[in-house]
Backbone as a printed PyTorch tensor [residue, N CA C, xyz], in Angstrom:
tensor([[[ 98.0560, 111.1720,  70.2540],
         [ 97.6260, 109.8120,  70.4900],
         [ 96.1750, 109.6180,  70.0640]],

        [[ 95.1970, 111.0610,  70.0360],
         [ 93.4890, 110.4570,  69.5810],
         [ 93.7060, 110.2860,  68.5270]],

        [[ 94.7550, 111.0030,  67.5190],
         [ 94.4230, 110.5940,  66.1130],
         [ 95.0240, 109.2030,  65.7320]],

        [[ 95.6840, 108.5200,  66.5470],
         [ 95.9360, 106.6850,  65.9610],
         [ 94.3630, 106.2120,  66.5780]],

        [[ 93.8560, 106.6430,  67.4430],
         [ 92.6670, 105.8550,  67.8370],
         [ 91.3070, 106.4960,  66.7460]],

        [[ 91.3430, 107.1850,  65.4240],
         [ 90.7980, 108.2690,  64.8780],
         [ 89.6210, 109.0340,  65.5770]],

        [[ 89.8010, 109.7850,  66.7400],
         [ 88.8340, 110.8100,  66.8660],
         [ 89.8800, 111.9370,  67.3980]],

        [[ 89.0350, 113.2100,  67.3780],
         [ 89.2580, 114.6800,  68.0800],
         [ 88.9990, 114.7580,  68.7240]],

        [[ 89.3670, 115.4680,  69.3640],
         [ 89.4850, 115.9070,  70.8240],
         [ 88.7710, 117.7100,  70.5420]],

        [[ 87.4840, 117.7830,  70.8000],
         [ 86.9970, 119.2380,  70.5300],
         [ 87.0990, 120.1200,  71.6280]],

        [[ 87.4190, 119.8650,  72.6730],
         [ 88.2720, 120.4650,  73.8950],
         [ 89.3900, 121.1900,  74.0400]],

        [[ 90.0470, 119.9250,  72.7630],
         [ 91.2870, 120.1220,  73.0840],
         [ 91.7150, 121.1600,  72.5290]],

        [[ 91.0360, 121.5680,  71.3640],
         [ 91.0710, 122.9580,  70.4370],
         [ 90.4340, 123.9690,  71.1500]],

        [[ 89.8780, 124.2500,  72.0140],
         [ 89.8100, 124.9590,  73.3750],
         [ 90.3730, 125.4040,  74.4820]],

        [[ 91.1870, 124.8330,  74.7100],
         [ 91.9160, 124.6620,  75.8100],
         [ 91.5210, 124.7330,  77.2430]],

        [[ 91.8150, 125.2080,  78.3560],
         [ 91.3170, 124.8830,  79.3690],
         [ 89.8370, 124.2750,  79.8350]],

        [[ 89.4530, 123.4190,  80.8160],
         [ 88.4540, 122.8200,  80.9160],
         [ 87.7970, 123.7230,  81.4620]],

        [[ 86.9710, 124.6520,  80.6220],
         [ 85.7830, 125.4650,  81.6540],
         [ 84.4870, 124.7720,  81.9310]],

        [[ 83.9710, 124.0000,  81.3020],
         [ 82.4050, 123.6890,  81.1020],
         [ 82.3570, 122.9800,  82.2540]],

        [[ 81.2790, 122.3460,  82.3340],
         [ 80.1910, 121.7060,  83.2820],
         [ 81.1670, 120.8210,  83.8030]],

        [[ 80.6150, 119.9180,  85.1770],
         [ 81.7990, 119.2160,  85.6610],
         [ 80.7190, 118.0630,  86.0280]],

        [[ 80.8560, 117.0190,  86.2910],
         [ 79.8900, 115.6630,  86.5030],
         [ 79.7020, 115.6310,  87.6070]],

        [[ 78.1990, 115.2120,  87.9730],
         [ 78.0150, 115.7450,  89.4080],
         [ 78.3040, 114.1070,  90.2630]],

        [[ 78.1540, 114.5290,  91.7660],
         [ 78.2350, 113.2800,  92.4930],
         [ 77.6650, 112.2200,  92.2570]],

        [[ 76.7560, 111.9760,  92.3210],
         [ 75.8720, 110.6950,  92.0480],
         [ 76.1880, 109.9520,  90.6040]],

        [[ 76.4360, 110.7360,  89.5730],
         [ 76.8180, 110.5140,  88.7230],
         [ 78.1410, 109.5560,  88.3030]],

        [[ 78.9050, 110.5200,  89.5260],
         [ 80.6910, 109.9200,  89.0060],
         [ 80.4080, 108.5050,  90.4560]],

        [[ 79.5330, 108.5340,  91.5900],
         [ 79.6870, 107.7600,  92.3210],
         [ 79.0330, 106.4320,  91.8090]],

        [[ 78.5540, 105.8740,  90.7480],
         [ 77.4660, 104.8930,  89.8040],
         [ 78.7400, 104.4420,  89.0920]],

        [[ 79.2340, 105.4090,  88.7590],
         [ 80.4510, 105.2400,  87.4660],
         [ 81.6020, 104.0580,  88.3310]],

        [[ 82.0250, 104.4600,  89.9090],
         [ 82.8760, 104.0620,  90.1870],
         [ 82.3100, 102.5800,  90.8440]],

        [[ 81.0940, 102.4540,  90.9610],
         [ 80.4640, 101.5590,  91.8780],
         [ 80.6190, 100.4020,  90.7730]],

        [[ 80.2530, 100.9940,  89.2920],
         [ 80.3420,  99.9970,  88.1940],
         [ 81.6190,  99.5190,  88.1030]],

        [[ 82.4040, 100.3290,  87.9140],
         [ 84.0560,  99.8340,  87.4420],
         [ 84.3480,  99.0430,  88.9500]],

        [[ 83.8660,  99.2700,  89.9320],
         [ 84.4700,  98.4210,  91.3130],
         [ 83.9510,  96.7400,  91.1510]],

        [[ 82.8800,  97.2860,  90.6510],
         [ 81.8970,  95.6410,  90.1720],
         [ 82.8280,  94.7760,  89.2030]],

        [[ 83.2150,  95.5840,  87.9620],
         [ 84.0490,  94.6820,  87.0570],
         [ 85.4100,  94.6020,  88.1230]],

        [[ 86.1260,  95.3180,  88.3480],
         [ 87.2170,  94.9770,  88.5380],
         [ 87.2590,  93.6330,  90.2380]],

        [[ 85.9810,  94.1150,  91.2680],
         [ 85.7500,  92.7780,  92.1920],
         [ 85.8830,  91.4680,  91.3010]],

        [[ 85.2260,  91.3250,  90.0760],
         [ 84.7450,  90.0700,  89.3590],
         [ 86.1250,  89.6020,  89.1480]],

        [[ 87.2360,  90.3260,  88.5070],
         [ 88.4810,  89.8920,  88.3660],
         [ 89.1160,  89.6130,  89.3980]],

        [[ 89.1120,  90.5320,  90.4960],
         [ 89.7610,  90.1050,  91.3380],
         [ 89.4690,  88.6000,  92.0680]],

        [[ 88.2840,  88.4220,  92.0920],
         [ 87.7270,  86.6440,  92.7700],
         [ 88.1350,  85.5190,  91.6570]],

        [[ 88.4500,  85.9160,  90.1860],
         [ 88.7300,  84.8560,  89.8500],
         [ 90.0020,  84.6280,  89.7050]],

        [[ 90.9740,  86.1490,  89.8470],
         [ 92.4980,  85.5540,  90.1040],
         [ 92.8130,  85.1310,  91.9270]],

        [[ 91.8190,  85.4190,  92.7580],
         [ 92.3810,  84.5460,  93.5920],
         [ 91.9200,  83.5110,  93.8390]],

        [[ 90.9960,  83.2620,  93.2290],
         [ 90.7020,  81.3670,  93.1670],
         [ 91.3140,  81.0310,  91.9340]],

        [[ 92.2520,  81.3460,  91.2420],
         [ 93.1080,  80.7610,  90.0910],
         [ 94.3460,  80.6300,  90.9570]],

        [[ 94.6550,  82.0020,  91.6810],
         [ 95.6870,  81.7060,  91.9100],
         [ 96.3950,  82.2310,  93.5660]],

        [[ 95.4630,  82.1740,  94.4150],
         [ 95.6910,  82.2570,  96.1910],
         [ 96.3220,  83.9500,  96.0820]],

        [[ 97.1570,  83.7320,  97.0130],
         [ 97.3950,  85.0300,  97.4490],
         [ 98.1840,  85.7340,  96.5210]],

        [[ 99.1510,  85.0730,  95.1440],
         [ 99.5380,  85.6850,  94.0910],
         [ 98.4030,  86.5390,  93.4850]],

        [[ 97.1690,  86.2030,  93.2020],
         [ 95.9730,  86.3780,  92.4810],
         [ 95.6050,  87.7530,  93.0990]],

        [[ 95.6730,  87.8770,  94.6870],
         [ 95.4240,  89.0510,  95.4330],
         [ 96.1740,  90.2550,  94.8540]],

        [[ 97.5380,  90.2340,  94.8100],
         [ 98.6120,  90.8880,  94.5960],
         [ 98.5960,  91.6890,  93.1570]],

        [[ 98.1260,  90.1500,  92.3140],
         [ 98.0620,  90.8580,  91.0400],
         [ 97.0770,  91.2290,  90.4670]],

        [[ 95.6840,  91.0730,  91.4670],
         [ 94.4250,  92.3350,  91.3800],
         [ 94.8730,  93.4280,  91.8530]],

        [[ 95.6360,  93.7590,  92.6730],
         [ 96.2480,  95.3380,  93.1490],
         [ 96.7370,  95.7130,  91.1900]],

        [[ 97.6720,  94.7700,  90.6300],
         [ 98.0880,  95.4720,  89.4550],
         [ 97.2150,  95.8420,  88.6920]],

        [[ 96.0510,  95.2800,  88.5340],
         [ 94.8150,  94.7580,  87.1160],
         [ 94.4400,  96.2650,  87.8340]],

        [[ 94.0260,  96.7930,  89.0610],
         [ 93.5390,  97.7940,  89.6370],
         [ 94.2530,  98.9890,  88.8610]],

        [[ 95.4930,  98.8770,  89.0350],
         [ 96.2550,  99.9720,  88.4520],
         [ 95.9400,  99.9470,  86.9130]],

        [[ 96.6770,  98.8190,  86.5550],
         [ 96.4070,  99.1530,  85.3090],
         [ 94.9330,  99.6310,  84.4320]],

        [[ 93.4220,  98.7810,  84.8810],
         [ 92.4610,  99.1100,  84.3500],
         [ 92.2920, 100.8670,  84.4880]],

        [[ 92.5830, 101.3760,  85.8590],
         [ 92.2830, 102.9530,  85.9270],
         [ 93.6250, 103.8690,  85.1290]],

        [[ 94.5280, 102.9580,  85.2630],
         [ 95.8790, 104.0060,  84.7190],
         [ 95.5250, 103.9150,  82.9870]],

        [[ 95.2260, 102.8430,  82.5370],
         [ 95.2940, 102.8140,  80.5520],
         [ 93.8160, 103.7700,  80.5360]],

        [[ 92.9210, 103.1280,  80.8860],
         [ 91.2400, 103.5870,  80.5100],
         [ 91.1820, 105.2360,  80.4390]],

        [[ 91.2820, 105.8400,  82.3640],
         [ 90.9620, 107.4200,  82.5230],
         [ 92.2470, 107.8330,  81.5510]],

        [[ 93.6350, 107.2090,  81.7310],
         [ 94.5080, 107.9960,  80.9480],
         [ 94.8100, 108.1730,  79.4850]],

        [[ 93.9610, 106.5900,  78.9550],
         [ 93.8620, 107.0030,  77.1240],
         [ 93.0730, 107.9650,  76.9060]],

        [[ 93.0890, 107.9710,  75.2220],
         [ 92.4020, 108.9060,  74.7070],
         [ 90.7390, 109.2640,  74.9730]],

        [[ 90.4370, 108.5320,  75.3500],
         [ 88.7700, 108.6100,  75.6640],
         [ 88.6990, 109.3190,  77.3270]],

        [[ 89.8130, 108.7720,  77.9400],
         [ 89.8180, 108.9240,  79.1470],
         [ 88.4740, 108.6980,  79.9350]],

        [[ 88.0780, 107.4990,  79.5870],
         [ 86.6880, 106.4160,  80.6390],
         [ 87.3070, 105.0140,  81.0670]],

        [[ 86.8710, 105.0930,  82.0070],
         [ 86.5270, 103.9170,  82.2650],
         [ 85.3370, 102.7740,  81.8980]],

        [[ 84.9330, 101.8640,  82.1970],
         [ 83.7960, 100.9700,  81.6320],
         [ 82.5890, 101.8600,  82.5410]],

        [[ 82.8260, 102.4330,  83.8150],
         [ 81.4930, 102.5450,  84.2870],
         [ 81.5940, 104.1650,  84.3300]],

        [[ 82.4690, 104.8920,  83.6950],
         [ 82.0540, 106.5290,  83.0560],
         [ 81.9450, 106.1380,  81.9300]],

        [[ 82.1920, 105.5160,  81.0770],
         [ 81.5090, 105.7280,  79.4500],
         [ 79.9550, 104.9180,  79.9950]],

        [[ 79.5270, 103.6380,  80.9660],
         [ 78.6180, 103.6740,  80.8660],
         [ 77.3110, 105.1940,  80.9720]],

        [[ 78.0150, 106.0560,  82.2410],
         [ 77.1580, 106.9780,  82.7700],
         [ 77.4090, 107.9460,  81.9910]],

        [[ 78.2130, 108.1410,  80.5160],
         [ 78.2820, 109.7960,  79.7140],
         [ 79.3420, 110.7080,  80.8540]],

        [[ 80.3480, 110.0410,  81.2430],
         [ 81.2600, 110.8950,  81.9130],
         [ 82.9080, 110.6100,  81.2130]],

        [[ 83.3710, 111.4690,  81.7470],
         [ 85.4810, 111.3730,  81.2350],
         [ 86.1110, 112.2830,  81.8410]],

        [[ 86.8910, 111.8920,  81.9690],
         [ 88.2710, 112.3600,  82.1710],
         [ 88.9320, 113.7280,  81.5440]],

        [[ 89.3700, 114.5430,  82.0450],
         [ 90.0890, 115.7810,  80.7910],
         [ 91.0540, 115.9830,  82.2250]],

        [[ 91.8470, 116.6960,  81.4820],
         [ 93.4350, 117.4380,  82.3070],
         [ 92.2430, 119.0360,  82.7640]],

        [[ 92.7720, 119.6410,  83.4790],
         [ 92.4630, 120.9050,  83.8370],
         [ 92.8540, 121.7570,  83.1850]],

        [[ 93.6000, 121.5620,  82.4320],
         [ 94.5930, 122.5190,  82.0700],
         [ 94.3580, 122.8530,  80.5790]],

        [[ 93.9050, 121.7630,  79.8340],
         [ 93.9480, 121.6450,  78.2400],
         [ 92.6340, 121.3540,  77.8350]],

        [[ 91.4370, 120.6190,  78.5860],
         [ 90.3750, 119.9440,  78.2400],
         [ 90.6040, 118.8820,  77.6160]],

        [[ 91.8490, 118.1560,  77.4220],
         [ 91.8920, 117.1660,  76.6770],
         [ 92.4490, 115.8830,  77.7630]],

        [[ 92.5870, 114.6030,  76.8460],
         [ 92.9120, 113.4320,  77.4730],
         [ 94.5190, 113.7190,  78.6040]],

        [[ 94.4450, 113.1460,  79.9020],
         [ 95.9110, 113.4370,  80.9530],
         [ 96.4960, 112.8030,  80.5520]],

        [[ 96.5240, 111.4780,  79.7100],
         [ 97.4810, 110.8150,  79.3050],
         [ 97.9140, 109.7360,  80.3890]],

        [[ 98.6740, 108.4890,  80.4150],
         [ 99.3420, 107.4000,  81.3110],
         [ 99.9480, 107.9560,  82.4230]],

        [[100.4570, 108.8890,  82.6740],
         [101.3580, 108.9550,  84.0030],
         [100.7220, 109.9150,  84.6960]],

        [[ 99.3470, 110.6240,  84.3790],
         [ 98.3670, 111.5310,  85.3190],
         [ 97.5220, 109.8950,  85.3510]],

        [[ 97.3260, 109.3340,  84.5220],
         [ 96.4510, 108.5510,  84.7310],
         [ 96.9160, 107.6410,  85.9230]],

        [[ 98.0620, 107.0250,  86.0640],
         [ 98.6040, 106.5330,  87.4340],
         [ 98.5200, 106.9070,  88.2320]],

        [[ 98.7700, 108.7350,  88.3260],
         [ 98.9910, 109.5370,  89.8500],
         [ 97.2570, 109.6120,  89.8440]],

        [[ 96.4770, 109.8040,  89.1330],
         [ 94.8930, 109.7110,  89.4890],
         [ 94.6270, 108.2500,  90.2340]],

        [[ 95.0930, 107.3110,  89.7130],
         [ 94.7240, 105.7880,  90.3110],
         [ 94.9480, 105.9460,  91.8900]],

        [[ 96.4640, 106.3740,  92.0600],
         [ 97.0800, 106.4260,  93.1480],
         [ 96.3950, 107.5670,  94.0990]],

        [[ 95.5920, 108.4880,  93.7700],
         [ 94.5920, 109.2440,  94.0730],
         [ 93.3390, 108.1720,  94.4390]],

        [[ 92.8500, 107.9920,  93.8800],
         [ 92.0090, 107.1240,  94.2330],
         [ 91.7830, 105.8720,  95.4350]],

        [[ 93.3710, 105.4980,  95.5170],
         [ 93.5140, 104.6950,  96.9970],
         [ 93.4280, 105.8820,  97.9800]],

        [[ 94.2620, 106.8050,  97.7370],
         [ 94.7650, 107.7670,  99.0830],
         [ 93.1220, 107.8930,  99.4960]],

        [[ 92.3440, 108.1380,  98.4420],
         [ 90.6860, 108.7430,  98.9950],
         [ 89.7570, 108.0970,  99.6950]],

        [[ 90.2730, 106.6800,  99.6490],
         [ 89.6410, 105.7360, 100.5790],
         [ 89.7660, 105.6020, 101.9390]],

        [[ 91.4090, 106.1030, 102.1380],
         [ 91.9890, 105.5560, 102.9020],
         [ 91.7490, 106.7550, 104.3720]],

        [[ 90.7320, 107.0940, 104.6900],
         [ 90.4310, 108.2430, 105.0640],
         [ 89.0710, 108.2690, 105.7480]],

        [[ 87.9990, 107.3300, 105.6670],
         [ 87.0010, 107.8380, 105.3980],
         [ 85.9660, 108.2100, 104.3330]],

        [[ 87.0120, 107.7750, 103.4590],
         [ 86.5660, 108.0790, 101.7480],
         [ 86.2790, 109.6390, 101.3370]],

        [[ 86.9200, 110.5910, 102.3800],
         [ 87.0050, 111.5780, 103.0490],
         [ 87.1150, 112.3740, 101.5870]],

        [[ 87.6590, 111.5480, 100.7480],
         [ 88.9320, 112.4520,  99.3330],
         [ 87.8680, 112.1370,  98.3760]],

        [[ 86.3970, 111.5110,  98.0970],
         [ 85.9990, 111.2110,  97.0900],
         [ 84.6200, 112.0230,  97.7460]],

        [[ 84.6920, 112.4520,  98.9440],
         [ 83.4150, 113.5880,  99.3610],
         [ 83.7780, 114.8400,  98.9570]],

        [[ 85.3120, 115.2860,  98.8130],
         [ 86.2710, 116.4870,  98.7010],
         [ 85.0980, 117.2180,  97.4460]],

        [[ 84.3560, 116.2890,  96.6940],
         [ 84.1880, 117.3920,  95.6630],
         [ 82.6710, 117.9610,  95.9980]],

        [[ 81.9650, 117.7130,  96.9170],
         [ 81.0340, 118.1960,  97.1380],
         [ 81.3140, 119.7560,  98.0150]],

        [[ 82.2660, 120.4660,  97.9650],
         [ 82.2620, 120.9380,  98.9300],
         [ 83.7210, 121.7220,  98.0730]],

        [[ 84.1570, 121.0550,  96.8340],
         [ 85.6640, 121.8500,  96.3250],
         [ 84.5610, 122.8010,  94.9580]],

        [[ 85.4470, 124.2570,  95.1610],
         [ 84.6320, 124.8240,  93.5100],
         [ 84.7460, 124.2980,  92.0560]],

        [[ 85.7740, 123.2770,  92.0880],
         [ 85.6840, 122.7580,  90.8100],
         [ 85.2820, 121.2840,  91.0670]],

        [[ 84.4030, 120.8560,  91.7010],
         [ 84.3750, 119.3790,  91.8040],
         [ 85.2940, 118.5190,  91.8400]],

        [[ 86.4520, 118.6530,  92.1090],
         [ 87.4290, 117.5090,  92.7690],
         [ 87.7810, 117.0310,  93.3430]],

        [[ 87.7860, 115.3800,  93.2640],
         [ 88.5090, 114.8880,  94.6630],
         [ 89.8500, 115.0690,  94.3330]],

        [[ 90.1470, 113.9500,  95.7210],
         [ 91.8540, 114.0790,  95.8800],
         [ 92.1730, 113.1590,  94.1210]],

        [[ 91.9410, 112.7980,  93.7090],
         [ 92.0850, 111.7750,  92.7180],
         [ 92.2690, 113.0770,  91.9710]],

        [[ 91.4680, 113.5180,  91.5240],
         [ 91.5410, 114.5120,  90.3250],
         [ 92.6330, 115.8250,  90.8650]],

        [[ 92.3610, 116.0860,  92.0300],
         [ 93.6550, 116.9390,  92.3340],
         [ 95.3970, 116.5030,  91.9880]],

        [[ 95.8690, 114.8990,  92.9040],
         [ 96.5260, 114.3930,  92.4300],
         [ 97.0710, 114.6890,  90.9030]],

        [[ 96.0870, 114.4860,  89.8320],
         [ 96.5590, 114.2320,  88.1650],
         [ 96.2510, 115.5790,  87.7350]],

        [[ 95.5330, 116.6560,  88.5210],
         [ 95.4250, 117.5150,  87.7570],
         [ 94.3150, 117.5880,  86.7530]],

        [[ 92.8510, 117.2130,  87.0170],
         [ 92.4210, 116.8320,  86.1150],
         [ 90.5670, 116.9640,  86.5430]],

        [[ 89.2950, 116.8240,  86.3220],
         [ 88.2690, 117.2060,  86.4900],
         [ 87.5020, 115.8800,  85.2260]],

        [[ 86.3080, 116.2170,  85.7310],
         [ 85.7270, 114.8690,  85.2040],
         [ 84.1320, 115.6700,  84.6400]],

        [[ 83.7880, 115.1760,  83.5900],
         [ 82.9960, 116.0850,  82.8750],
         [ 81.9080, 115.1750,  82.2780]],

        [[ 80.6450, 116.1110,  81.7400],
         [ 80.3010, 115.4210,  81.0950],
         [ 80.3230, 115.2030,  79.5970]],

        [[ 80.4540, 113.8440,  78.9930],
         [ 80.6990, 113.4420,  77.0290],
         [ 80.1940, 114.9120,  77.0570]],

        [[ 78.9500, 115.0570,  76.4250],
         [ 78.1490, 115.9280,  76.0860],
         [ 78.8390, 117.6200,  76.0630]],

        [[ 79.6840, 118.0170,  77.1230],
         [ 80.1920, 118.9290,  77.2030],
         [ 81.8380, 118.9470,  76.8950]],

        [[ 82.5880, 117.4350,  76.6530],
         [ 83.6200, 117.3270,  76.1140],
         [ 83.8750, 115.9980,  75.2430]],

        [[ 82.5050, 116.5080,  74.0910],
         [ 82.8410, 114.8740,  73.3360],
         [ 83.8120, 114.5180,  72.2490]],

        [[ 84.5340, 113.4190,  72.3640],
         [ 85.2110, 112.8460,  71.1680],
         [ 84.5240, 112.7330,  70.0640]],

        [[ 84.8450, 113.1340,  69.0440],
         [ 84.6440, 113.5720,  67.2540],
         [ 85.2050, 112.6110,  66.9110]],

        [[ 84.0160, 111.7610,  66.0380],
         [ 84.6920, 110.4940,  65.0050],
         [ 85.6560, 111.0440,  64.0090]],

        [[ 86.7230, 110.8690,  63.8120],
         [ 87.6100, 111.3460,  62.3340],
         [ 87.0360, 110.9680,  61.4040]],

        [[ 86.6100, 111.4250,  60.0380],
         [ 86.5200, 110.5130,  59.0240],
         [ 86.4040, 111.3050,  57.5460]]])
């Protein structure tokens, strides 16, 4: 899938994700940003459209974290702002749409707690929360897993 979007994946010719992992403050800016865009949507579908508008910010939720962390870049708007992404654990490369869902769905469970699951990585040896446990997956920095322009 990186090569229809034309870049490499220099990870991915590596395989497992050993390198550096993105620290707290870092990935917590990242999520504070993407919460900012995705609040903004959510207030204008429910003043477009009442409690439908509510419902279908739960989807826009899914979908913005399920396409973004799970395409090829695997960012979101507020990890590509901060130089962070997404990789599988397993390959160093992009998790793809259906880790990218079970990560989303990670991401509620971590709230729902105490936010108990998004402290998990201060305190796990590979920096993960429940989110990244969920998909299988670790969050890094560009710099240590960057996408290669094709050309």
């Amino acid at each position: 899938m990186s090569e229809a979007f034309g870049i490499e994946e220099r990870s991915a010719r590596t395989g497992r994700a050993s390198g550096p992992r993105a620290g707290f403050w870092r990935r917590f800016a990242a999520l504070v940003l993407d919460w900012i865009v995705l609040a903004f949507a959510y207030a204008i579908l429910v003043a477009a459209l009442k409690t439908a508008g509510s419902a279908l910010g739960v989807l826009v939720s899914a979908a913005y974290f399920t396409l973004l962390d799970g395409g090829p870049r695997g960012q979101t708007l507020g990890k590509r702002a901060l130089g962070i992404r997404v990789v599988g654990f397993d390959t160093g490369g992009p998790i793809g749409y259906a880790r990218g869902f079970l990560r989303w769905i990670g991401l509620v469970v971590s709230g729902w707690l105490l936010c108990i699951g998004y402290l998990w990585m201060l305190w796990d040896p590979e920096k993960q929360t429940w989110a990244d446990k969920f998909a299988s997956d670790v969050v890094v920095p560009v710099d240590a897993y960057p996408l290669i322009p094709r050309g």
